[in-house]
Backbone as numpy.savetxt, mean C-alpha at the origin, in Angstrom:
# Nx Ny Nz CAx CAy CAz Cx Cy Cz
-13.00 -16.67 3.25 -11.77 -15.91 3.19 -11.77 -15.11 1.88
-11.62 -13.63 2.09 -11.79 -12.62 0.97 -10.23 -13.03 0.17
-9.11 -13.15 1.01 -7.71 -12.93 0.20 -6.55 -14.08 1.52
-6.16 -14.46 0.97 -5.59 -15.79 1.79 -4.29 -15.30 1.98
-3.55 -15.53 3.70 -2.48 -15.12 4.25 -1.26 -14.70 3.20
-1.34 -15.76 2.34 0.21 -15.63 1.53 0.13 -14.69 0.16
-0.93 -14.76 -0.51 -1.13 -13.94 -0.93 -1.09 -11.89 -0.74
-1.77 -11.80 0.62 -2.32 -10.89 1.20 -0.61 -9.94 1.22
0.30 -11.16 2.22 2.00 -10.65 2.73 2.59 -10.52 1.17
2.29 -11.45 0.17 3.06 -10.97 -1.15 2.93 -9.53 -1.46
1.39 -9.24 -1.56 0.75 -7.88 -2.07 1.41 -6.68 -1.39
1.17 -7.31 0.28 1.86 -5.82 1.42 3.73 -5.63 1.16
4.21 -6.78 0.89 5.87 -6.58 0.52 5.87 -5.82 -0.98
5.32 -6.21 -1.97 5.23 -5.72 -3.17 5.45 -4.28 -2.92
4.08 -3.43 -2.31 3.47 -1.94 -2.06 4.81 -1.59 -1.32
5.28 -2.47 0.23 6.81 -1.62 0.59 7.78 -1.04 -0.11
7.85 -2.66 -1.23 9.33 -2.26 -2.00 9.08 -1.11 -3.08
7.41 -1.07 -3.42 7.21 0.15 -4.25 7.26 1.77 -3.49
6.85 1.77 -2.30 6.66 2.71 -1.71 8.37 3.22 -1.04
9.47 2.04 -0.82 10.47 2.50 -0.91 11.25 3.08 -1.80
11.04 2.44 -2.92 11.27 2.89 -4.43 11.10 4.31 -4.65
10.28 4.90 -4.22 9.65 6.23 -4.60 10.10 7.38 -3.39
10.56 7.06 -2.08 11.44 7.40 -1.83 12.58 7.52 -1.67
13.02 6.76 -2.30 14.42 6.74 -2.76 14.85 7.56 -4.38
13.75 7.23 -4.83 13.80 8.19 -6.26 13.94 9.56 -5.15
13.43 9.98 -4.52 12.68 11.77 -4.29 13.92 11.72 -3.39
14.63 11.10 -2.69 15.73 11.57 -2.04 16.74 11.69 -2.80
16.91 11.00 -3.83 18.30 11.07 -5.18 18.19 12.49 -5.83
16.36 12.62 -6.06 16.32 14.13 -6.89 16.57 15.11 -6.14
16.37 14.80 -4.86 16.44 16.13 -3.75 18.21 16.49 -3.50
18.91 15.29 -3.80 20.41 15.72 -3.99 20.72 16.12 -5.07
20.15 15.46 -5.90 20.36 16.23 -7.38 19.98 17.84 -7.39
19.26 18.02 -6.44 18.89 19.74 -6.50 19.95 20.25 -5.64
20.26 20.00 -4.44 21.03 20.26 -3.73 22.45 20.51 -4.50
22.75 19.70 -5.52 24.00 19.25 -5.80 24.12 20.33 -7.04
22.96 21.12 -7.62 23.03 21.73 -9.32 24.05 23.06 -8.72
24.71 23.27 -10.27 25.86 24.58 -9.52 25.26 25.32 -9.80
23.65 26.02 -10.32 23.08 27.13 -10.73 22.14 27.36 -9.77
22.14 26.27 -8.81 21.36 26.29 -8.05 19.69 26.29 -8.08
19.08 25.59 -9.62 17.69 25.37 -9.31 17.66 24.95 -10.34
17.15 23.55 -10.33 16.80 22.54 -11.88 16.14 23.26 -12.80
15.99 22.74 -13.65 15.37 22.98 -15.04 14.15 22.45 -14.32
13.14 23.70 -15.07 11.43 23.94 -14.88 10.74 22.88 -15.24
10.58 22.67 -16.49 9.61 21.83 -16.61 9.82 20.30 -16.74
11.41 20.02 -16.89 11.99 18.65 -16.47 11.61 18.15 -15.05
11.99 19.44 -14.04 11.68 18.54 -12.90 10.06 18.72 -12.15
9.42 19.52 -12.86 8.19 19.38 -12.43 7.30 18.40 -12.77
7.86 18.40 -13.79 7.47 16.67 -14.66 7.70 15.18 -13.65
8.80 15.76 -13.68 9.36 14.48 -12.60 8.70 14.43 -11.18
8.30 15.68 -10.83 7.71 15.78 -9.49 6.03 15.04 -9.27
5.43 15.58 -10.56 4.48 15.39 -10.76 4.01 13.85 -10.81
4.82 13.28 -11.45 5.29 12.02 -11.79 5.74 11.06 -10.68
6.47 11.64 -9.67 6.39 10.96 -7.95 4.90 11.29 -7.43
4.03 12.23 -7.44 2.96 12.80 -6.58 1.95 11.63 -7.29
2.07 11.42 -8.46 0.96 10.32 -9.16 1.21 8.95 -8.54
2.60 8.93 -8.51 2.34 7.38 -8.11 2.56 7.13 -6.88
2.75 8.55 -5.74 2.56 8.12 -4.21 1.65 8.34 -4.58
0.02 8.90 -4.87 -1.12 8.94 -4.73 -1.71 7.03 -5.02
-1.09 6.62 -6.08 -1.50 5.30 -6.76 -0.93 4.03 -5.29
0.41 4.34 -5.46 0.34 3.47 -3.85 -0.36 3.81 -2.86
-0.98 5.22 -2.22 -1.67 5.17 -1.32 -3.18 4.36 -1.18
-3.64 4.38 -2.37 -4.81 3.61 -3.12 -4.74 2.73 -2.71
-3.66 1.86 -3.26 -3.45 0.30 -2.95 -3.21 -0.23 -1.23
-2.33 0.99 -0.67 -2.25 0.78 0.99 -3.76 0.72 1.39
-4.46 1.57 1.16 -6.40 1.50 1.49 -6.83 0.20 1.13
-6.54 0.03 -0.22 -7.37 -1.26 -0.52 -6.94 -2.49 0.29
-5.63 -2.55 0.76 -5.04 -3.76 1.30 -5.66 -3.79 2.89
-6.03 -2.36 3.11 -6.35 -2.37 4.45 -7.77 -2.79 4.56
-8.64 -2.46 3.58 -9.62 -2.93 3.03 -10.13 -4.51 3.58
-8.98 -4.83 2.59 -9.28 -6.56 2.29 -8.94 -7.07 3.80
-7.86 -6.67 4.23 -7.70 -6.89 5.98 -8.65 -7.01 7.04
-9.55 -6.23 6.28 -10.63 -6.13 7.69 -11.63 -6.59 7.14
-11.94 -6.67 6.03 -13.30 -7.78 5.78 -12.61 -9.12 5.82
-11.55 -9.84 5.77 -11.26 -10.65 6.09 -11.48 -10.63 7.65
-11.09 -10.15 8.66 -11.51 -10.25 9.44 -12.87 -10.58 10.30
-13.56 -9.77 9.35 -15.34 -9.43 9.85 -15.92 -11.29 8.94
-15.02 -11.58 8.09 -15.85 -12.83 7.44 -15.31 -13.85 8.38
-14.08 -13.70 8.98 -13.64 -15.04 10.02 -14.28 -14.65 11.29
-14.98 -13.29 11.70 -15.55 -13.16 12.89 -16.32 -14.09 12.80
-17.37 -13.50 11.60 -18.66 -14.26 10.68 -18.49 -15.88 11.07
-17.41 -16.58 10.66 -17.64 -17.94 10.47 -17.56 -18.18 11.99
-16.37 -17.83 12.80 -16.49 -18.02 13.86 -17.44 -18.31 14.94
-18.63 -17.21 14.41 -20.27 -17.12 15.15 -20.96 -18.23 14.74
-20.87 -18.72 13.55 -21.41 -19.66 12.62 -21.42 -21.01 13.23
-19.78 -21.14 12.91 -19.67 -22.39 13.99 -20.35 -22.98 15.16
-20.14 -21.52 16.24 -20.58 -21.59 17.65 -22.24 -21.84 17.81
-22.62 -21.15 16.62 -24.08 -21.38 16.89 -24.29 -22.90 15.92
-24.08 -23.70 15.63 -23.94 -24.90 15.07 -23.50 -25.56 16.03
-22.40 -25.75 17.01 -22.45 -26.03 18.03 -23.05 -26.39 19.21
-23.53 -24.83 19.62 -24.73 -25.05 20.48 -25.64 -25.82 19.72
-26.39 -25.83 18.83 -27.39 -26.46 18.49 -27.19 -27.66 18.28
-26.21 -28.25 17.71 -25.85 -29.85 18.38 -26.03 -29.92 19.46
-25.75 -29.62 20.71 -25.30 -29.75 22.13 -26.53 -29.92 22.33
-27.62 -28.70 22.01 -28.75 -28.93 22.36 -29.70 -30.16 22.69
């Protein structure tokens, strides 16, 4: 086992509540734009800030890969043992 069940669901809830996080930031700023009476934020404040959401949805997307990652070689190693077994099996039986 590459990463063990409880572990694995901690990591995937973690990445949600981060990945909700970050839309919820970008929907607050998107009212905050909506809401300015000049009608268009300050330049390099909110590009900053934009820039600054685009880094760290890029950084959670990373981590969504890697988790998907570990998912499926976990998988391919319990296929693995699975075969392992069976042929240990048969060869008792034998």
């Amino acid at each position: 086992m590459i990463i063990d069940r409880h572990t694995f669901i901690d990591l995937a809830t973690h990445l949600e509540g981060a990945s909700e996080g970050v839309l919820d930031i970008t929907r607050r700023c998107v009212a905050l734009c909506e809401d300015a009476s000049d009608g268009a934020p300050e330049g390099p404040t909110w590009m900053g800030l934009v820039e600054s959401l685009i880094t760290v949805n890029a950084e959670l997307t990373a981590l969504e890969q890697t988790l998907r990652a570990l998912l499926e070689a976990n998988r391919e190693e319990e296929e693995d043992v699975a075969r392992q077994s069976l042929k240990r099996a048969r060869a008792v039986a034998a």
